[in-house]
N, C-alpha and C positions, 0 to 999 in steps of 0.2 A: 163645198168642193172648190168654188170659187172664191172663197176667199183664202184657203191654203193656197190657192197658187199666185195668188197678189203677194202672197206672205213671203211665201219662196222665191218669187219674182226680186222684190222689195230686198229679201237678206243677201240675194248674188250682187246685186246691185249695190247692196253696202259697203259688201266683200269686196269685190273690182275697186272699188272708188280707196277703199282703207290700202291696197294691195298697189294701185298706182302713186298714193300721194303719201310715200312715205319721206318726203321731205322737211325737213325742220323749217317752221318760218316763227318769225318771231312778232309778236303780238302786244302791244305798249296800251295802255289806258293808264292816263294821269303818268305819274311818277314811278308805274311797275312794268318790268320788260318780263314776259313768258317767251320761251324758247323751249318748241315740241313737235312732233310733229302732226300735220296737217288734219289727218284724220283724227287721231287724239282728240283736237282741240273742235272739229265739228264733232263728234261724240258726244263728249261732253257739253255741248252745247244745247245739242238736242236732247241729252237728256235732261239738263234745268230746263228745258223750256217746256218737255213733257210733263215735267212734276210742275212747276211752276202754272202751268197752262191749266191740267188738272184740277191742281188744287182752287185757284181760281174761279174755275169753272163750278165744282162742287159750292165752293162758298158761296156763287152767284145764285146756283139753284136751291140754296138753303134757305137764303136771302129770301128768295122771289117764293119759295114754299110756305114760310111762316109769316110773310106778310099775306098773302090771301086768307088766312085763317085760321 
């Protein structure tokens, strides 16, 4: 029960934040300019860094499962 309500907590909180910063900013690494806006681009950040984070993680504990034995 308490973890639905972190959940639900957690997605208004997503919501307000995607719903206030609907501004375009624009975002440069190296030689590439993005132009999006705001929340888009944490979104999508949070989600590589979900799968990215993830999958890392999995491989560590694969890692660390087949060297013990």
């Amino acid at each position: 029960m308490i973890y639905l309500l972190i959940i639900i907590v957690f997605a208004l909180a997503t919501l307000i934040f995607a719903v206030q910063n609907l501004a375009v900013v624009t975002v440069s690494f190296l030689t590439m300019n993005l132009a999006a806006p705001l929340a888009l681009l944490v979104l999508v950040i949070y989600v590589l860094g979900a799968v990215t984070g993830s999958s890392l993680l999995a491989l560590l504990r694969q890692s660390y499962t087949g060297s013990r034995g």
